[in-house]
VMD Tcl script that draws the C-alpha trace (Angstrom):
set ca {
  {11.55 -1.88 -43.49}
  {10.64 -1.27 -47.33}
  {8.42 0.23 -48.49}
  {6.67 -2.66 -50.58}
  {7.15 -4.97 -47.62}
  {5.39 -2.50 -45.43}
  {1.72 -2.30 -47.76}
  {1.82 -5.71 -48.00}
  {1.88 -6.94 -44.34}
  {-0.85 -3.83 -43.39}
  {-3.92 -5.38 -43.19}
  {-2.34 -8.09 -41.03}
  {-0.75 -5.95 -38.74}
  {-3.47 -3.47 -38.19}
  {-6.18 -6.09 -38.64}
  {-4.69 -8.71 -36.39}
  {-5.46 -11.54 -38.93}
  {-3.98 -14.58 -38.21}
  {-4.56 -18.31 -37.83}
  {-6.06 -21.08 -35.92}
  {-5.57 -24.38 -36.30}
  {-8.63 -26.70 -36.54}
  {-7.06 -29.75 -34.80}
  {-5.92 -28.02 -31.44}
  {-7.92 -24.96 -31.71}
  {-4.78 -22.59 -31.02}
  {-4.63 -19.34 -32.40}
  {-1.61 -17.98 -34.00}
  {0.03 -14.70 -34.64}
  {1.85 -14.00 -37.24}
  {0.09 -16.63 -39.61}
  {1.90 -19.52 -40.30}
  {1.95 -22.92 -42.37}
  {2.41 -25.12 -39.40}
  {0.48 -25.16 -35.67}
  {3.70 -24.21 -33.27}
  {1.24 -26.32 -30.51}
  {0.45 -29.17 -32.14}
  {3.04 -29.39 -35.41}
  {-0.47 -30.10 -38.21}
  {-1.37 -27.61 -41.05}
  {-3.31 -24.60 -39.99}
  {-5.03 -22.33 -42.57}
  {-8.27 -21.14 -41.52}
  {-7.56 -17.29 -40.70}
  {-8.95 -16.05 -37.68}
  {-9.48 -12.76 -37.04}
  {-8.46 -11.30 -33.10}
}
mol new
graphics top color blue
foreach p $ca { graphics top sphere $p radius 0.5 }
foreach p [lrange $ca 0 end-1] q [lrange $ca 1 end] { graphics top cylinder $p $q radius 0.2 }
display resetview
């Protein structure tokens, strides 16, 4: 991995920071753009 990529994805790895999505309530890690559940927008962070 390099190095820049490696500082920038810290706090999310070692903080377990991802998502949940408001309309289903699942929680996803790695954060992404779309609810693999439900298919809407998820983009409030949620912290494990």
């Amino acid at each position: 991995m390099e190095i820049p990529r490696h500082w920038r994805l810290k706090q999310q790895r070692y903080g377990l920071v991802g998502e949940v999505c408001p309309h289903c309530d699942f929680k996803i890690f790695p954060p992404r753009d779309v609810c693999p559940n439900c298919g809407d927008e998820a983009k409030e962070l949620f912290t494990f």
